[in-house]
C-alpha atoms as an extended CHARMM CRD file, in Angstrom:
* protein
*
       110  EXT
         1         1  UNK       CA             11.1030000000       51.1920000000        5.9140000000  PROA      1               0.0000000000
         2         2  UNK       CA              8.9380000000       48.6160000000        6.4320000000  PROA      2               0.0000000000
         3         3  UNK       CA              8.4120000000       47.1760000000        2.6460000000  PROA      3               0.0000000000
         4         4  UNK       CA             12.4880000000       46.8400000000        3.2520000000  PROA      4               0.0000000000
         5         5  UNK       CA             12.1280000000       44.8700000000        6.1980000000  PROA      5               0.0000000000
         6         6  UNK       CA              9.6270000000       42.4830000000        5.3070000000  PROA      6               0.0000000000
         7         7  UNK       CA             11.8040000000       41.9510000000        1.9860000000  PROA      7               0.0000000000
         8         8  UNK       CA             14.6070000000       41.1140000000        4.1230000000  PROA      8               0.0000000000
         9         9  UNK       CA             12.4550000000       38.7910000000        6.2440000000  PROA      9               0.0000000000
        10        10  UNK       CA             10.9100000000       37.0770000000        3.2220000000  PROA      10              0.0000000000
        11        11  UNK       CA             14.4190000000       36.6090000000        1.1690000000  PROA      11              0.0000000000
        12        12  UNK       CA             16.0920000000       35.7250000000        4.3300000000  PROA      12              0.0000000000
        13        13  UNK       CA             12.8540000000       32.9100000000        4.6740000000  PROA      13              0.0000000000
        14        14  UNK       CA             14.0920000000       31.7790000000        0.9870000000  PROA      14              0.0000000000
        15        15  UNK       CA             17.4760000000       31.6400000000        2.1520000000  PROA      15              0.0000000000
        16        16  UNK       CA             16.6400000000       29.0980000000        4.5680000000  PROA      16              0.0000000000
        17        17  UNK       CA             14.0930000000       27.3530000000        3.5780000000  PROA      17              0.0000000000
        18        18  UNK       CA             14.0640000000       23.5510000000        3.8810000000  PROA      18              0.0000000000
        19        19  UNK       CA             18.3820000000       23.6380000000        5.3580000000  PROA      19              0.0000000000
        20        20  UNK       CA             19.0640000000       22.3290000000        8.2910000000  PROA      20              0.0000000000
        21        21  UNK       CA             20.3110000000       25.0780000000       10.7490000000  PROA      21              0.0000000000
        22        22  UNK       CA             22.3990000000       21.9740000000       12.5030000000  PROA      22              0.0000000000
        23        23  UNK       CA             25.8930000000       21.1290000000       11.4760000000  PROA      23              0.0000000000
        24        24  UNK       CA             27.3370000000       17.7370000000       10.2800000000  PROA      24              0.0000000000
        25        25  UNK       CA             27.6700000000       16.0300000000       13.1400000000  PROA      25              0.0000000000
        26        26  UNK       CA             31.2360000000       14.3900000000       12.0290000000  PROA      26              0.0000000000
        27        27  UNK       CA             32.3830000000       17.9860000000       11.0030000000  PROA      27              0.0000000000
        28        28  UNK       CA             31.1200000000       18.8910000000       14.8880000000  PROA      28              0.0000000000
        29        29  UNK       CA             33.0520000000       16.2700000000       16.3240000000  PROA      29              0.0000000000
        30        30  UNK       CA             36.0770000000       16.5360000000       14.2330000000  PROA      30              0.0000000000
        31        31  UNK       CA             36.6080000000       20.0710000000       15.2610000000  PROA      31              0.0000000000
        32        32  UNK       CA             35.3450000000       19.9080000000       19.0170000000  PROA      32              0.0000000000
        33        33  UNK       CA             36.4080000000       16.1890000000       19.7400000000  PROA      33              0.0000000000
        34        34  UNK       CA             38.9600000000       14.6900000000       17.8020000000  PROA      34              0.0000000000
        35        35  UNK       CA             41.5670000000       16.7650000000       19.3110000000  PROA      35              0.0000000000
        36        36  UNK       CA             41.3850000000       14.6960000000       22.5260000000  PROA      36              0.0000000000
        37        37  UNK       CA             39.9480000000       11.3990000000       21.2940000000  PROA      37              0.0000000000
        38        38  UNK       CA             41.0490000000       10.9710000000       17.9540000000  PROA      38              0.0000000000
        39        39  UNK       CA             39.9300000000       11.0490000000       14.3750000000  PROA      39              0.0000000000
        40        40  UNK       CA             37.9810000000        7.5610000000       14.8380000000  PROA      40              0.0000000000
        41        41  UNK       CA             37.7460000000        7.8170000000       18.4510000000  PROA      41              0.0000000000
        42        42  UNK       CA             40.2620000000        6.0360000000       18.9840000000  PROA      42              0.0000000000
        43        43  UNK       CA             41.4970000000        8.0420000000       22.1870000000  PROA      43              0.0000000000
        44        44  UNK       CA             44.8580000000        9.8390000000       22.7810000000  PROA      44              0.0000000000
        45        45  UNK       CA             47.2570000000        8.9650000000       25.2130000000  PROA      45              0.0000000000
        46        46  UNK       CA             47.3310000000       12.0480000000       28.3160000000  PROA      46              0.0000000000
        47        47  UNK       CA             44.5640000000       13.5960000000       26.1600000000  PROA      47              0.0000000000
        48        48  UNK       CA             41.2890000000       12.0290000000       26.0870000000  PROA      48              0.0000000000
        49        49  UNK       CA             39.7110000000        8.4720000000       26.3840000000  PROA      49              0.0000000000
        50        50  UNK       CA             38.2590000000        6.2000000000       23.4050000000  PROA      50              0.0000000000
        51        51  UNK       CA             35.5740000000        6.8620000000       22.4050000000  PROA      51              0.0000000000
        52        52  UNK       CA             34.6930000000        3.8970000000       20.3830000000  PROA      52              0.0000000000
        53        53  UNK       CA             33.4190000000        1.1470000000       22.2870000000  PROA      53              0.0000000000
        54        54  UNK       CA             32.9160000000        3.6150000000       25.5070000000  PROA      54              0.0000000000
        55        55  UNK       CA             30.0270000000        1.9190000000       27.5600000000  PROA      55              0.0000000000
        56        56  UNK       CA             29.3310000000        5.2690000000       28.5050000000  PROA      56              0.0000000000
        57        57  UNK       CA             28.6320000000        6.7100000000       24.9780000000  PROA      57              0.0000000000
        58        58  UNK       CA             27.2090000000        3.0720000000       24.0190000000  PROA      58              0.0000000000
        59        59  UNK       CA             24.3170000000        2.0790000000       27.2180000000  PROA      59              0.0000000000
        60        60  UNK       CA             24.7120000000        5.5420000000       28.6740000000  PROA      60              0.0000000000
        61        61  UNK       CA             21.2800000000        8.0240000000       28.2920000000  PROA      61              0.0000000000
        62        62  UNK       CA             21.6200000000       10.8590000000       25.5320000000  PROA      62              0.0000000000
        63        63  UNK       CA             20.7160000000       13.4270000000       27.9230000000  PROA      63              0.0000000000
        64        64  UNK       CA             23.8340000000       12.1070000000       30.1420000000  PROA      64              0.0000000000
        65        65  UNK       CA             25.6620000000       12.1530000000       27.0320000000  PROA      65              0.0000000000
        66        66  UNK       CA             25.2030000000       16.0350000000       26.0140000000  PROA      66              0.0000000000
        67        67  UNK       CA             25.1040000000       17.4180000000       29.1500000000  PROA      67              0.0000000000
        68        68  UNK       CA             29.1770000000       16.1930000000       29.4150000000  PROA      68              0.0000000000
        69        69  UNK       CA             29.3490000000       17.5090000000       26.0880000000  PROA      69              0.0000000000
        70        70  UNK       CA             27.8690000000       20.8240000000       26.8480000000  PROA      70              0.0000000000
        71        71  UNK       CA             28.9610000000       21.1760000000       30.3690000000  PROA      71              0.0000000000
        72        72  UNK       CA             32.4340000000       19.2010000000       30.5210000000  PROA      72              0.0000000000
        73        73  UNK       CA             34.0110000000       17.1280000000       33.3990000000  PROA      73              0.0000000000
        74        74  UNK       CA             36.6470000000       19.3840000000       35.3150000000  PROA      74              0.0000000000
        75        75  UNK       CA             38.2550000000       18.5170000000       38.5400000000  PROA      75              0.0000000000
        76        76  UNK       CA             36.5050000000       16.1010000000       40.7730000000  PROA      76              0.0000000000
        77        77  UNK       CA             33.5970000000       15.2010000000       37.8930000000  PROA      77              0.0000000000
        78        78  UNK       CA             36.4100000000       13.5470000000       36.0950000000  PROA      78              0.0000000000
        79        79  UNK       CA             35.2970000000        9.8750000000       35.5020000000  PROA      79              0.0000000000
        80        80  UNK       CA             39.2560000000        8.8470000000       33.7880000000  PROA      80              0.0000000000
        81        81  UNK       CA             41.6140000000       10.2830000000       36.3640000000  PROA      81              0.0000000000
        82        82  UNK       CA             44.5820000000        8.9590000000       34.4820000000  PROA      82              0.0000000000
        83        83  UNK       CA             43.9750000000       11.4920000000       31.7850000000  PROA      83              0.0000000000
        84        84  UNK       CA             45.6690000000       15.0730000000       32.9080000000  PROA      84              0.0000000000
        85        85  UNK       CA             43.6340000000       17.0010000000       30.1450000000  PROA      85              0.0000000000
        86        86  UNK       CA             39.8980000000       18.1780000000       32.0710000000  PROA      86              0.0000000000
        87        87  UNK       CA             37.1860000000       17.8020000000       29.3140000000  PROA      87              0.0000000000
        88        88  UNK       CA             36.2800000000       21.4280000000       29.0660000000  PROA      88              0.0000000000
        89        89  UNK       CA             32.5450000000       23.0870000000       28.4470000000  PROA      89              0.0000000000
        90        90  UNK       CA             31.6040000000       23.1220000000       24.5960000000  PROA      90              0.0000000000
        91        91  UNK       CA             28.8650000000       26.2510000000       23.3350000000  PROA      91              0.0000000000
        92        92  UNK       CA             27.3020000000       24.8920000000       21.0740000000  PROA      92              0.0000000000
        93        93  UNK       CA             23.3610000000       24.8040000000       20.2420000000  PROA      93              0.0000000000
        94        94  UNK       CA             21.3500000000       22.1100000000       21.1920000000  PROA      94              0.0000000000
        95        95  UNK       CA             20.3180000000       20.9660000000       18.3180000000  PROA      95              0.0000000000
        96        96  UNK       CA             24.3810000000       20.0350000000       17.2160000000  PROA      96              0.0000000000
        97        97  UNK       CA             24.7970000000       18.8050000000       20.6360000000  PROA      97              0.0000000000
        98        98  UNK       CA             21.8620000000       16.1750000000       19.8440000000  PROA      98              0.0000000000
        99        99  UNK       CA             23.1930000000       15.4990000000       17.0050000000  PROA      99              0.0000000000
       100       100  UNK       CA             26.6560000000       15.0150000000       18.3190000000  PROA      100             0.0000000000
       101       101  UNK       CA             25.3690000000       12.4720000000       20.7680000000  PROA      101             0.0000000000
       102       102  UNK       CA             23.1120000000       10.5980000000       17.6880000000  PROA      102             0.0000000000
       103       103  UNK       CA             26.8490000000       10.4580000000       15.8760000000  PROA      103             0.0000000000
       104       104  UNK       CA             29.0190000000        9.1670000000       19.1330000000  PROA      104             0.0000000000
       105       105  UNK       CA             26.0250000000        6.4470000000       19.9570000000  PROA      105             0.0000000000
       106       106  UNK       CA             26.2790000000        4.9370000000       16.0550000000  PROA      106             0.0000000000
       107       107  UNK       CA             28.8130000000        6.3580000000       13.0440000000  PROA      107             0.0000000000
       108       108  UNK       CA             31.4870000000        6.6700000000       15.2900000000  PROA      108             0.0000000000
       109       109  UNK       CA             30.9380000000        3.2330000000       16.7020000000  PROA      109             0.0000000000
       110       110  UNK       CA             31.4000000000        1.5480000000       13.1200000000  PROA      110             0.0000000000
């Protein structure tokens, strides 16, 4: 029993070896974000605001950044009141949060 699970420890350490456990951060926000702010973050009318060219996303502080990502603005924490749609809570790990944040500060502001 245990030759079989240090096999499985040692193939599964194969497996992985030098990948990146966190996803593409366009493929993140095209399936978490786009929804609401568009393809190119463009925004969506009664959905979700721009994206591209949002101060907040451009001067604001990563950790500011992900922790809207992760923890959404519902209710009074809205900061655009003209949008109906609350920006809900994303699970996701950390490490494709970061990276989501890296994406929305610079590929997605091309």
């Amino acid at each position: 029993m245990r030759n079989i699970l240090l096999i499985l420890a040692l193939l599964t350490g194969i497996i992985f070896a030098g990948v990146s456990l966190a996803a593409d951060p366009a493929a993140i926000y095209k399936s978490k974000c786009a929804l609401c702010h568009g393809a190119k973050g463009e925004g969506i009318k009664n959905m979700g605001p721009p994206h591209k060219g949002n101060k907040f996303l451009t001067e604001g502080k990563p950790e500011e950044i992900k922790k809207v990502i992760l923890e959404g603005r519902i209710g009074k924490a809205k900061k655009y009141k003209e949008y109906p749609v609350d920006m809900p809570k994303n699970v996701m790990p950390d490490a494709d949060a970061e990276a989501l944040v890296k994406y929305l500060k610079t590929e997605l502001q091309k």
